[in-house]
Backbone as numpy.savetxt, mean C-alpha at the origin, in Angstrom:
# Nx Ny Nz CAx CAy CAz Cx Cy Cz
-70.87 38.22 44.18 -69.48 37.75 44.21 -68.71 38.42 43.07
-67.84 38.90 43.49 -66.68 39.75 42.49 -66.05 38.89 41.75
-66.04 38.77 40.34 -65.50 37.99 39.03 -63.92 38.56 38.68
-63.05 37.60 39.13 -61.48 38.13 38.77 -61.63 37.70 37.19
-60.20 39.50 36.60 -60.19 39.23 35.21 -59.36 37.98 35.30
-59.81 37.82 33.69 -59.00 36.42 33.54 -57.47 36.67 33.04
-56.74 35.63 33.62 -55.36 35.72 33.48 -54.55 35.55 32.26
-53.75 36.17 31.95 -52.85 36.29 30.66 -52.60 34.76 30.20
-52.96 34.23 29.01 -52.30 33.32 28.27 -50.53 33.21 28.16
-49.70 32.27 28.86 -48.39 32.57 28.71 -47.65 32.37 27.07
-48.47 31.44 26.60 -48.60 31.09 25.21 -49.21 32.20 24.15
-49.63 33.67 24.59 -49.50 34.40 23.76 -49.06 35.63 23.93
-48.83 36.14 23.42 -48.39 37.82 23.46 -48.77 38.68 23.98
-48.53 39.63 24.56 -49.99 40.59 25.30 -49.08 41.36 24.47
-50.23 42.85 24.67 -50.16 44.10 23.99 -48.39 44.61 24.43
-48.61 44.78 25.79 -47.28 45.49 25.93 -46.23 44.92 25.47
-45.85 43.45 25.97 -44.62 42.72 25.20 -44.47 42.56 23.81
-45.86 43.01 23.10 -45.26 43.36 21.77 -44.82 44.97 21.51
-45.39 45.45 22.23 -45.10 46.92 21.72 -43.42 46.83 22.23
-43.26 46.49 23.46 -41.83 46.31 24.10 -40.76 45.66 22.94
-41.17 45.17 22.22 -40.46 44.23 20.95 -40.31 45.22 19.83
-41.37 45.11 19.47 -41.13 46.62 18.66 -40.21 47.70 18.92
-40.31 48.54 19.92 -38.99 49.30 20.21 -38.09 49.18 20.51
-37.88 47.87 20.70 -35.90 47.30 20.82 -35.60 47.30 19.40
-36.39 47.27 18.06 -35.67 47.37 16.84 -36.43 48.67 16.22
-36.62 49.87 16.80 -36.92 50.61 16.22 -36.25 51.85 16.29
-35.27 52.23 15.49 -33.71 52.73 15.01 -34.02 54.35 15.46
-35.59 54.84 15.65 -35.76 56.27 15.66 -35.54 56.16 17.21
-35.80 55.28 17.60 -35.28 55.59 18.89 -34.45 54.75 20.11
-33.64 56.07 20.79 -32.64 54.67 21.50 -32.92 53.81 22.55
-32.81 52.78 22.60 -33.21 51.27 23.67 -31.70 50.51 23.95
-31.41 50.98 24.85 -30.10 50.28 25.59 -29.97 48.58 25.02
-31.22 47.71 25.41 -31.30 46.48 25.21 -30.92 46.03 23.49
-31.31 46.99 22.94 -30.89 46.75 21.42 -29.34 46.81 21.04
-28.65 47.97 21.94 -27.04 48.00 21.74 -26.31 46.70 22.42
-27.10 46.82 23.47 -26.29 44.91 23.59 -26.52 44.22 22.44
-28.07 43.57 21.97 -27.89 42.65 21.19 -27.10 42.82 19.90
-26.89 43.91 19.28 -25.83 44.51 18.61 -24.93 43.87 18.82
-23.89 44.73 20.00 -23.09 44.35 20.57 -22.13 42.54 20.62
-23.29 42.36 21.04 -23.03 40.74 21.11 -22.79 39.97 19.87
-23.92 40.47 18.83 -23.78 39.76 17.47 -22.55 40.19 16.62
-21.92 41.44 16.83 -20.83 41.99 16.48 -19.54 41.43 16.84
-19.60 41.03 18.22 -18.47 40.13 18.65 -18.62 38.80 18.33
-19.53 38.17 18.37 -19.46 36.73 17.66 -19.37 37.05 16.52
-19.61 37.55 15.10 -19.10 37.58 14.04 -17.48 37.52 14.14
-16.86 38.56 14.88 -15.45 38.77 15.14 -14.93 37.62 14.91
-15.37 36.77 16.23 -15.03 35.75 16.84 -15.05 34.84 15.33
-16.09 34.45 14.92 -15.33 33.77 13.34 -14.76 34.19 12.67
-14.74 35.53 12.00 -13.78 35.47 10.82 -12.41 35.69 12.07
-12.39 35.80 12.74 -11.07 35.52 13.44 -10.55 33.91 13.54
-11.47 33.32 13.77 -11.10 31.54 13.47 -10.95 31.08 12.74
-11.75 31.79 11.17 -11.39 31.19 10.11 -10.09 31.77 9.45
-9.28 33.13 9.95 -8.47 33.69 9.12 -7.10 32.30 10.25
-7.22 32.41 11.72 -6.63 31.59 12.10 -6.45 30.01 11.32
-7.38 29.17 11.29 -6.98 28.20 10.66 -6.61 27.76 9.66
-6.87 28.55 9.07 -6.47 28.47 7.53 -5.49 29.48 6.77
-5.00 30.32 7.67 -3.96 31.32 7.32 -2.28 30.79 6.64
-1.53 31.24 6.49 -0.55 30.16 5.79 1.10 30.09 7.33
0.91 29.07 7.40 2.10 28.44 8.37 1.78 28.51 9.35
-0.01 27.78 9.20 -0.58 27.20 10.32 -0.63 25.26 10.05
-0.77 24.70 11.19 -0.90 23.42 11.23 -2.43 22.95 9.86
-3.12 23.92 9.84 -4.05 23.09 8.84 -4.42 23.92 7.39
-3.11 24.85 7.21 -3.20 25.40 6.13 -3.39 24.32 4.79
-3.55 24.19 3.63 -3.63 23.81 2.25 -2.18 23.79 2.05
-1.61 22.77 1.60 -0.55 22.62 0.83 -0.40 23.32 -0.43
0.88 24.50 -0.02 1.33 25.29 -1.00 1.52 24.60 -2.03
2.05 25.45 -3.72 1.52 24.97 -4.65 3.17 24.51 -5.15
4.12 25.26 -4.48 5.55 24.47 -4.52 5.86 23.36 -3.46
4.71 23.03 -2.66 4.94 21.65 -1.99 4.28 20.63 -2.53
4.86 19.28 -2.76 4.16 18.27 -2.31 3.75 17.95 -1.56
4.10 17.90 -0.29 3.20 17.56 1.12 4.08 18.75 2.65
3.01 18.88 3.65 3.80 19.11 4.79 3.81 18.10 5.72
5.00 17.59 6.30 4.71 16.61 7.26 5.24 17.31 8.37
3.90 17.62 9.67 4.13 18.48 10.95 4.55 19.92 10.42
4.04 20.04 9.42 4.47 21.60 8.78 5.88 21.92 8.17
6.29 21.24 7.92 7.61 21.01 7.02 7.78 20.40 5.64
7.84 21.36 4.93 7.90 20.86 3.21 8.56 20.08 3.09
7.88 19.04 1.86 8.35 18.12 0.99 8.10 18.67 -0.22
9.28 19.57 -0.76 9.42 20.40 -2.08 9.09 19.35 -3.56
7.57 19.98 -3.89 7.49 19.57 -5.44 8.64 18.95 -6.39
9.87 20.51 -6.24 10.83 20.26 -7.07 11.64 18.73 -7.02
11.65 18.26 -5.39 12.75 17.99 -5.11 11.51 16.04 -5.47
10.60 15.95 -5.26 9.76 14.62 -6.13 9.76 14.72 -7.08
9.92 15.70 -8.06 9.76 15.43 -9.63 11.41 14.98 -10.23
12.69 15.56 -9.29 13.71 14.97 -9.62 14.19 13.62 -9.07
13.05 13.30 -7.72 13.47 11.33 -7.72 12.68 10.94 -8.20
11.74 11.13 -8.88 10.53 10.17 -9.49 11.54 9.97 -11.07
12.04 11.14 -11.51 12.64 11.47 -12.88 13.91 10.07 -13.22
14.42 10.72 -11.77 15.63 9.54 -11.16 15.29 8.03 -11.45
14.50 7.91 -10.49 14.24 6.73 -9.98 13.62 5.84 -11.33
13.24 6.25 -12.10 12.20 5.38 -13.19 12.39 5.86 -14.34
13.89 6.65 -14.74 14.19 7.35 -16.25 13.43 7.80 -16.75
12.89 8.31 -16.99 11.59 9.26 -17.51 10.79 10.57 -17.25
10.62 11.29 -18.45 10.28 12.72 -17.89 9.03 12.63 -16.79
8.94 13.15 -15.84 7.70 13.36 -14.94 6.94 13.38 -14.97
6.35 13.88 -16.60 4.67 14.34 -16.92 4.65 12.72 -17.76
5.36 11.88 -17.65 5.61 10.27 -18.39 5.41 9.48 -17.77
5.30 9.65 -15.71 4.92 8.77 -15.15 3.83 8.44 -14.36
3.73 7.56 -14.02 1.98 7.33 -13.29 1.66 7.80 -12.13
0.81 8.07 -11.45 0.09 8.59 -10.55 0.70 7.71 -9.24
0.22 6.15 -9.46 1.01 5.22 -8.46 2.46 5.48 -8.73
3.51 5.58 -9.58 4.43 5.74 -9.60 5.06 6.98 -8.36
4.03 7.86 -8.45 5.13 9.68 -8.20 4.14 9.11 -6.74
3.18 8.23 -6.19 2.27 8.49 -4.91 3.56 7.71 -4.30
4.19 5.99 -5.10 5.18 5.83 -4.19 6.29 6.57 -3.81
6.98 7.28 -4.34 8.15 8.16 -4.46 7.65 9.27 -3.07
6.88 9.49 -3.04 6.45 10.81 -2.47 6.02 9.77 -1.28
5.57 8.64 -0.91 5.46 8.17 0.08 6.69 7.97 1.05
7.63 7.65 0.28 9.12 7.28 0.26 9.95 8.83 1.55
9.56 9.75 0.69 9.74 10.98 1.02 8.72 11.57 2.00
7.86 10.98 2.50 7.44 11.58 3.53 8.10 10.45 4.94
7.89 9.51 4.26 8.51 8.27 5.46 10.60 8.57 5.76
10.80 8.89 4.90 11.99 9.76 5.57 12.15 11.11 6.02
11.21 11.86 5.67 10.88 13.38 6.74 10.66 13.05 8.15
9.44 11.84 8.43 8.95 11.05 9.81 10.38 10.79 10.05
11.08 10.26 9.64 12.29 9.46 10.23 13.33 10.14 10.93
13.57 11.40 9.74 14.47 12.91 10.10 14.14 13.41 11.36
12.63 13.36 11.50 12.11 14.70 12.42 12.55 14.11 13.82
12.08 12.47 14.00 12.55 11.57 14.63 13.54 11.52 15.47
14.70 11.37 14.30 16.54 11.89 15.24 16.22 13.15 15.25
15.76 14.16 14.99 15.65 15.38 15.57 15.53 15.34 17.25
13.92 14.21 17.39 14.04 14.30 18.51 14.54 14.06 19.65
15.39 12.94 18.70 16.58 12.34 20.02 17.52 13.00 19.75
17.31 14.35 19.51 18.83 15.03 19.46 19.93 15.16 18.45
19.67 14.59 17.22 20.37 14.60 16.40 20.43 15.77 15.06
21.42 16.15 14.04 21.40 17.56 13.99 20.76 16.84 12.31
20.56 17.98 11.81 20.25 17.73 10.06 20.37 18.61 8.98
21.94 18.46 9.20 22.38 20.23 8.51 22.01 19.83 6.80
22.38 18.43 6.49 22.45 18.67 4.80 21.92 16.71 4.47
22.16 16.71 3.26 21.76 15.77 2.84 22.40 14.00 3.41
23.63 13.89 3.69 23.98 12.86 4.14 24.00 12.90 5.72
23.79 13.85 6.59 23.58 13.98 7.97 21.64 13.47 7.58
20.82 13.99 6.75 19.53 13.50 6.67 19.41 11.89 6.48
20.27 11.38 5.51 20.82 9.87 5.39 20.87 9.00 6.32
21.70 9.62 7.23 22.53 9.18 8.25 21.22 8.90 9.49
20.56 9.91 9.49 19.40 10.25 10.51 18.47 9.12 10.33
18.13 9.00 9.03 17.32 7.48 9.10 17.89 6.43 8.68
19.15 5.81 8.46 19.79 4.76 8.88 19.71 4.20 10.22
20.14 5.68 11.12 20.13 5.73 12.37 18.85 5.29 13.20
17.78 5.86 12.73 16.52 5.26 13.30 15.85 4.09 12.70
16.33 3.45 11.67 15.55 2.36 11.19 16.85 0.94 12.33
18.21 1.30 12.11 18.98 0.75 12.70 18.64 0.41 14.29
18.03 0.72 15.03 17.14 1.24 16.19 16.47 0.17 16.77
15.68 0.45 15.61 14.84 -0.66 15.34 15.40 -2.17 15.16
15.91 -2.10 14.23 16.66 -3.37 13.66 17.52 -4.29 15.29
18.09 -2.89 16.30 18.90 -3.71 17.24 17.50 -4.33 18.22
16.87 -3.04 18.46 15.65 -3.70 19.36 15.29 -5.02 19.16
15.05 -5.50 17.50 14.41 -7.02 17.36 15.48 -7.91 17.32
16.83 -7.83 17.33 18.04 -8.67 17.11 18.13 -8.95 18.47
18.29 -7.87 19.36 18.83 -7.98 20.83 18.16 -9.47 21.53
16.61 -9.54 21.23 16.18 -10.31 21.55 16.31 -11.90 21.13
17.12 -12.91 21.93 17.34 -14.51 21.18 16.15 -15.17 20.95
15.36 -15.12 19.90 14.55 -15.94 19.61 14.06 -17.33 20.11
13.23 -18.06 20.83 12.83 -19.46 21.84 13.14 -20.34 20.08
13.40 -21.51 20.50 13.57 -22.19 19.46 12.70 -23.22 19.00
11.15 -23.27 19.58 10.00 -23.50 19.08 9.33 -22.18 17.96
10.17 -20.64 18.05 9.54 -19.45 17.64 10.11 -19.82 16.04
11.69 -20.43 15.67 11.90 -20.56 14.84 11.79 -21.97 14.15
11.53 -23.06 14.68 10.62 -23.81 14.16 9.43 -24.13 13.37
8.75 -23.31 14.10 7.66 -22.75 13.40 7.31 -21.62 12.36
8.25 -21.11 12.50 8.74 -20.12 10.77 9.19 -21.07 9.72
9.59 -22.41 10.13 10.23 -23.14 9.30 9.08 -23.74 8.83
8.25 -24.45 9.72 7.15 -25.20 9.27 6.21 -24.22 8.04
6.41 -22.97 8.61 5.39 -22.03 8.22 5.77 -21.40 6.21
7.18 -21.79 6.39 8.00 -21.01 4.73 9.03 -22.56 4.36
8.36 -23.45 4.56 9.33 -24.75 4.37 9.68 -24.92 2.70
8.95 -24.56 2.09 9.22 -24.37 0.57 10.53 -23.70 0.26
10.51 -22.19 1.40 11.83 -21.64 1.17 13.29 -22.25 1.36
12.66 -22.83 2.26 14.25 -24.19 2.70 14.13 -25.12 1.69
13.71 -25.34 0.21 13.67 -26.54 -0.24 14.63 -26.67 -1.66
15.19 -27.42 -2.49 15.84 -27.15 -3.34 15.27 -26.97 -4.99
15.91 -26.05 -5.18 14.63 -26.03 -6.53 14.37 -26.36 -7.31
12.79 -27.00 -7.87 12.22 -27.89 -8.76 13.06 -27.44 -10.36
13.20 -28.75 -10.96 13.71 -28.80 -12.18 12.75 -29.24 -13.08
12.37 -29.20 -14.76 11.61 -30.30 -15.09 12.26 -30.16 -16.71
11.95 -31.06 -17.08 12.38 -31.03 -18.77 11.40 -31.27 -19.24
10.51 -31.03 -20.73 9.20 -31.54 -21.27 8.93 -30.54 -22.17
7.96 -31.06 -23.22 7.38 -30.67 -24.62 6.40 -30.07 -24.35
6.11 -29.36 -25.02 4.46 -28.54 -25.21 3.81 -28.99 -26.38
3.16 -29.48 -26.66 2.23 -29.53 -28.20 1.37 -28.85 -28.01
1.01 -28.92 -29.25 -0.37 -28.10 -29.81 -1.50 -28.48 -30.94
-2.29 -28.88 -30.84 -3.29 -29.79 -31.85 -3.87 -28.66 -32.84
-3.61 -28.75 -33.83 -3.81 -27.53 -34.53 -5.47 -27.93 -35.27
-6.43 -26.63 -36.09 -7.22 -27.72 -36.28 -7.46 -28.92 -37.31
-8.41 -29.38 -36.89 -8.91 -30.57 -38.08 -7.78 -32.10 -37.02
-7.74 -31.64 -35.86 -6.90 -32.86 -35.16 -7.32 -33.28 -33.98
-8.07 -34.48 -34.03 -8.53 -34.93 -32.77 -7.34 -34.94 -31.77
-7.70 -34.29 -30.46 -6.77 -34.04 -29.32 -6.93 -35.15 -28.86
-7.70 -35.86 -28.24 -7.75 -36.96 -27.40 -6.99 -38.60 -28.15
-7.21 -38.42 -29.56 -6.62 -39.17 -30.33 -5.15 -39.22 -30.40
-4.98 -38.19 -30.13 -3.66 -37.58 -30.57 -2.68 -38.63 -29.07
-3.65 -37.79 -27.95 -2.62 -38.10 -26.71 -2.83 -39.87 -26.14
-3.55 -40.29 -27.02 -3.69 -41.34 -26.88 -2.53 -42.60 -27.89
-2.54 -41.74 -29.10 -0.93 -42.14 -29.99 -0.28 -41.69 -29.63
0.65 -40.61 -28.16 1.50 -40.45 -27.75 1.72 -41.27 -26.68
0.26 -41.91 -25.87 1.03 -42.56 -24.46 1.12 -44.17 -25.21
0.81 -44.74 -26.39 1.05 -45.84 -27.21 2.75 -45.54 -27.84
3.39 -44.44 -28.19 4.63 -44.67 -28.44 4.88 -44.02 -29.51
3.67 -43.39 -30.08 3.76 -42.22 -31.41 4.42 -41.36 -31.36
5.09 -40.57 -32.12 5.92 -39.39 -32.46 4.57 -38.34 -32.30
4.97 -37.00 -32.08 3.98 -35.76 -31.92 3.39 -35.77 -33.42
4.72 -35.92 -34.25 4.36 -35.52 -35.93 3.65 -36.18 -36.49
3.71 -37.83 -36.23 2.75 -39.15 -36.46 1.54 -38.41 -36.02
1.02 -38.06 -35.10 -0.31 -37.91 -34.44 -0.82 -36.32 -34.69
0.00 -35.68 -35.87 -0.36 -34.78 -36.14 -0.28 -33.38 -35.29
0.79 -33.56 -34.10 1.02 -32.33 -32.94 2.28 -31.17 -33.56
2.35 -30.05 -33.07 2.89 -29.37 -33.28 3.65 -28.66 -32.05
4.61 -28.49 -32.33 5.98 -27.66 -30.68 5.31 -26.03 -30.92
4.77 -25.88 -29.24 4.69 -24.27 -28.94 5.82 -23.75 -28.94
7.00 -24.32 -28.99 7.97 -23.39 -29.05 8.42 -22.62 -27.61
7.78 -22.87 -26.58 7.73 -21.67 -25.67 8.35 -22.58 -24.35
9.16 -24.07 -24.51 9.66 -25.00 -23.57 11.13 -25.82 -24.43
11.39 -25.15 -25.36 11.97 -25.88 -26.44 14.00 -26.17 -25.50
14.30 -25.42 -24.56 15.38 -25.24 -24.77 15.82 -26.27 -23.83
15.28 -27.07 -22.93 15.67 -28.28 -22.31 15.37 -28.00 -20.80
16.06 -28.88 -19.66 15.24 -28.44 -18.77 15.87 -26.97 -17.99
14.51 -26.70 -17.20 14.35 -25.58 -16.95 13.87 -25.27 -15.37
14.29 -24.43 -14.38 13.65 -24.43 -13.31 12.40 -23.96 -13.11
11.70 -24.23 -11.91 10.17 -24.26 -12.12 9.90 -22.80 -12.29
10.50 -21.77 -11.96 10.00 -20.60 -11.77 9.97 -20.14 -13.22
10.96 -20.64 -14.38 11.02 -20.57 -15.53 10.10 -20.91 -16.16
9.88 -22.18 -15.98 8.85 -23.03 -17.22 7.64 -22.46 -16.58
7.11 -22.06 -15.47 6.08 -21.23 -15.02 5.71 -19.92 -15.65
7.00 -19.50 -15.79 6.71 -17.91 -16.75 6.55 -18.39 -18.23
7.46 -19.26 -18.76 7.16 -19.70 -20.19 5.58 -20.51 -20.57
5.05 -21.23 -19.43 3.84 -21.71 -19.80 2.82 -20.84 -18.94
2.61 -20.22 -18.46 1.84 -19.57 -17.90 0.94 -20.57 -16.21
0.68 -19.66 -15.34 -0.04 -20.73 -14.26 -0.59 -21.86 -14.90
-2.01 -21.87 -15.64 -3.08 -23.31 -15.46 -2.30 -24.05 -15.72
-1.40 -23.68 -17.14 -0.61 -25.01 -17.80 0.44 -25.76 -17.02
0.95 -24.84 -16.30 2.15 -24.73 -15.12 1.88 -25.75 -14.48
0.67 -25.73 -13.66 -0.37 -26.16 -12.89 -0.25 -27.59 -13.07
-0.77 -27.55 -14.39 -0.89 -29.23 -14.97 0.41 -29.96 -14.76
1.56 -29.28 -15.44 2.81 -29.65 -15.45 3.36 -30.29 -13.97
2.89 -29.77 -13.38 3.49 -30.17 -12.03 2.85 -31.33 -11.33
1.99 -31.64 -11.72 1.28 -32.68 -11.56 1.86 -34.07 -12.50
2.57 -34.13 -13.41 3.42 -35.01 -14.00 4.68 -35.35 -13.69
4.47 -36.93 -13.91 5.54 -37.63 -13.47 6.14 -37.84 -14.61
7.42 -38.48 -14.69 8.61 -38.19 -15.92 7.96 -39.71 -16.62
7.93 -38.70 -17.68 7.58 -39.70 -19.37 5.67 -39.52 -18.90
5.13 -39.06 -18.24 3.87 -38.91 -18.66 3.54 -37.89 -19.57
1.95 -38.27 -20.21 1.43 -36.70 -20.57 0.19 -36.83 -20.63
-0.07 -35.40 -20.81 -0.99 -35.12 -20.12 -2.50 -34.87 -20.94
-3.67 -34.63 -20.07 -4.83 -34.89 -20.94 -4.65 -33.38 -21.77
-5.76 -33.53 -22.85 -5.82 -31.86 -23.64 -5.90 -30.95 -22.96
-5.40 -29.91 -22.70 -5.83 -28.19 -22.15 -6.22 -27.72 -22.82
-7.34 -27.16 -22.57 -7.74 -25.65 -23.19 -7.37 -24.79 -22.54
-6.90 -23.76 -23.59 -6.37 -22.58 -23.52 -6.24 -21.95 -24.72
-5.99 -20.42 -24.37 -6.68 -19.31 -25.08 -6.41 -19.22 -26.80
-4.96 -20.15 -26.17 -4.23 -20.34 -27.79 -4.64 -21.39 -28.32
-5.84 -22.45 -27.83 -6.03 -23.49 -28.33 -5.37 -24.82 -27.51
-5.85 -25.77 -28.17 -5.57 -27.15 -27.36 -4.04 -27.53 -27.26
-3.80 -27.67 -25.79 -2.37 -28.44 -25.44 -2.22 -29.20 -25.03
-1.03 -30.31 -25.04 -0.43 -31.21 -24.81 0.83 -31.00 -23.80
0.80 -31.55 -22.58 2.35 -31.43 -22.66 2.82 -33.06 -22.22
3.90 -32.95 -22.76 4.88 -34.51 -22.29 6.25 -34.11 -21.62
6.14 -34.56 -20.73 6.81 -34.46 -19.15 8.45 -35.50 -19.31
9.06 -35.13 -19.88 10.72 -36.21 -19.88 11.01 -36.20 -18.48
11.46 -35.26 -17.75 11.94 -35.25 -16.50 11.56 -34.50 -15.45
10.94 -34.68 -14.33 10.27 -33.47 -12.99 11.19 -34.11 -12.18
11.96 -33.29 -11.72 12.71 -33.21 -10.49 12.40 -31.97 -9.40
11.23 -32.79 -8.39 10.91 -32.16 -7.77 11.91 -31.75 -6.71
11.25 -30.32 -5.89 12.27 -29.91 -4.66 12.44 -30.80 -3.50
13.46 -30.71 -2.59 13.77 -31.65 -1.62 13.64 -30.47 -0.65
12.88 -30.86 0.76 13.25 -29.82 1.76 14.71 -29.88 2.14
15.12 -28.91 2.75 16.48 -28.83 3.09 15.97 -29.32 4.64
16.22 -30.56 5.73 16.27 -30.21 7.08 16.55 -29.11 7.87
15.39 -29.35 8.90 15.55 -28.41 9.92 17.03 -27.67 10.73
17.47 -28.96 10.99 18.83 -28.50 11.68 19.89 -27.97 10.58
20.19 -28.32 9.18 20.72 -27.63 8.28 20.42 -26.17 7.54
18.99 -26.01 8.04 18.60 -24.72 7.33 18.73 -23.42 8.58
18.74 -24.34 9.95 18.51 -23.07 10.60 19.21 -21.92 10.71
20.20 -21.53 10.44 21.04 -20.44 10.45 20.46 -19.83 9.71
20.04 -19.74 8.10 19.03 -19.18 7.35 17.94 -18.93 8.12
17.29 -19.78 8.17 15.85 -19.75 9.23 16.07 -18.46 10.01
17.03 -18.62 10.90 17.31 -17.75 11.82 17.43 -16.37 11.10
17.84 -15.95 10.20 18.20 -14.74 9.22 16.73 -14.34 9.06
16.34 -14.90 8.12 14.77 -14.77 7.73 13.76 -14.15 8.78
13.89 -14.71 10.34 12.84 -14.85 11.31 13.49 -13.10 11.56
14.45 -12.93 11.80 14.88 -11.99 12.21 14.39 -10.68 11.36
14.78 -10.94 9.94 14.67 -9.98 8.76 13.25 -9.46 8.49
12.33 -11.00 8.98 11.31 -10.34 9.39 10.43 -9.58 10.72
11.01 -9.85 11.60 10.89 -9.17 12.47 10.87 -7.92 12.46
12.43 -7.14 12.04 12.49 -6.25 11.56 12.12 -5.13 11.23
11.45 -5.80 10.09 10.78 -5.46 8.75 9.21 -5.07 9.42
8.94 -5.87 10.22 7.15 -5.98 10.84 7.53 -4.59 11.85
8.69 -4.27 12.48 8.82 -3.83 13.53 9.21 -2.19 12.81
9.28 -2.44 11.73 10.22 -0.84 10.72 8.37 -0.37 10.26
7.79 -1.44 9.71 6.52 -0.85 9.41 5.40 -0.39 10.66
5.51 -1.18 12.23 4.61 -0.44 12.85 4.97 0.71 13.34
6.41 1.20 13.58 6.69 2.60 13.41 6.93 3.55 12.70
6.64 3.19 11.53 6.07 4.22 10.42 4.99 4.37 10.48
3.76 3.08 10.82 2.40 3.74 10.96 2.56 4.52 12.69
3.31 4.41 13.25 2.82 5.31 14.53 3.77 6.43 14.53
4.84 6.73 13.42 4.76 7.73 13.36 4.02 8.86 12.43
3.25 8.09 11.39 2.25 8.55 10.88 0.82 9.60 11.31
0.70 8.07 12.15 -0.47 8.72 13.16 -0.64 9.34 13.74
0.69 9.62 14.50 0.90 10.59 15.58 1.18 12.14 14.46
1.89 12.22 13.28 2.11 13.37 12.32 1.07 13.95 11.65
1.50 15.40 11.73 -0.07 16.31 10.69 0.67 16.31 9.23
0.41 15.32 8.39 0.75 15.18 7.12 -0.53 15.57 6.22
-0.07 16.58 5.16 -1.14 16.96 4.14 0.07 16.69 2.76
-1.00 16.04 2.23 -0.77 15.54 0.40 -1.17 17.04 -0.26
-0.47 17.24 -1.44 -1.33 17.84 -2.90 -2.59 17.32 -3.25
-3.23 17.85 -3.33 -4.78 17.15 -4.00 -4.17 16.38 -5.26
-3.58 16.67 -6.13 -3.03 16.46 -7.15 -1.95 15.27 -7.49
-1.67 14.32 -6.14 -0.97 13.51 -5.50 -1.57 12.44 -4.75
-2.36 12.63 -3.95 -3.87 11.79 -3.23 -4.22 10.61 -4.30
């Protein structure tokens, strides 16, 4: 019986397909199959530095922000020069004097009116100079503003703004009252205990912070003059009380409460015309910011690294 050779391993190499390999890269002599692969690798190289000189070339959509721009929004400068003279403006002070958050809002400012410009551009409107640019986003924020007015508000919608900001309808808190201060070597608890008996501050050894002295005052006042915790406490007193010791940073306080005249809501049916202002103003306002983020989103805006 005749023994067939055995068959080529596909998993390895035979003689000829290497020698065949060998002379596709062997330069002494010519092999058609080698000028293709040439060929080919020559044009795909092309093919990138042609993509990369494309994308990144200058007064393309994803060029680097030039070094006299602050930003491009859709490829349209927002001139360096022209942020360092409203930041300068806007906050008196030389430029290299102000903060980072300072010149990021300014320059936010200024890209949200480029969006706005480009905007009436697209409805047709022209933008030869600076008060036609003005005019352009008055015009489109105004837009806006009729869209949410046009609509009459249900009068459960403004009810419930009322319920929701009823503080704002209310009249505002008054209070009159002392601050002490137990200086040391003075029992505090002693102290406020010879004040709610009928003692003088000076009898019981207290001293005036000084920082409530001028009589009464509205709450938003005596809030900034005593700071929140103490604030806090304060409001919790009724007229001619006082109150237990505080600690605080300056040491132990007292306060005694002469007069709290708390706020009164203003009624519903008296406030609503306000109400109505407010619901609207915010509307607005909600309705001015989601089309700045969608015209954002929809815009190819690039920052300065140096601005970010």
């Amino acid at each position: 019986m005749t023994q067939q050779p055995p068959s080529p391993n596909p998993a390895q190499p035979t003689a000829s397909s290497t020698a065949i390999g060998d002379a596709v890269w062997d330069v002494h002599k010519p092999v058609g199959r080698r000028s293709l692969l040439l060929a080919a690798l020559g044009a795909l190289l092309g093919l990138a530095i042609a993509g990369y000189g494309l994308f990144t070339a200058q007064g393309t959509r994803t060029a680097s922000v030039p070094a006299e721009d602050a930003a491009l929004v859709n490829n349209i400068p927002v001139l360096r020069a022209d942020l360092i003279a409203q930041v300068t403006a806007l906050y008196s002070l030389p430029y290299s004097q102000t903060t980072r958050p300072q010149r990021q809002k300014v320059l936010d400012d200024m890209v949200r009116e480029e969006l706005y410009v480009q905007r009436g551009v697209e409805m047709g409107l022209p933008n030869d100079d600076i008060d036609v640019r003005q005019a352009l986003v008055q015009a489109t924020e105004g837009q806006i503003a009729q869209d949410a007015t046009t609509a009459k508000p249900a009068e459960d919608e403004l009810r419930g703004w009322y319920d929701a900001h009823r503080a704002k309808y209310a009249t505002e808190g008054l209070m009159t009252l002392h601050e002490w201060r137990a200086p040391g070597g003075v029992d505090a608890r002693r102290a406020v205990t010879a004040l709610r008996n009928g003692a003088s501050p000076a009898a019981a050894g207290l001293l005036t912070t000084g920082r409530v002295d001028d009589g009464e005052e509205f709450y938003f006042a005596a809030q900034e003059h005593l700071g929140k915790p103490v604030f806090a406490v304060a409001l919790g007193l009724a007229d001619g009380a006082i109150s237990d010791p505080i600690q605080t940073p300056g040491g132990i306080h007292i306060l005694q409460m002469v007069r709290n005249t708390r706020p009164v809501a203003t009624p519903y049916a008296e406030a609503r015309d306000q109400v109505l202002r407010d619901f609207l103003a915010d509307k607005v306002a909600r309705l001015q910011e989601g089309n700045q983020r969608f015209l954002k989103k929809r815009a190819d805006i690039k920052i300065a690294p140096d601005l970010r």
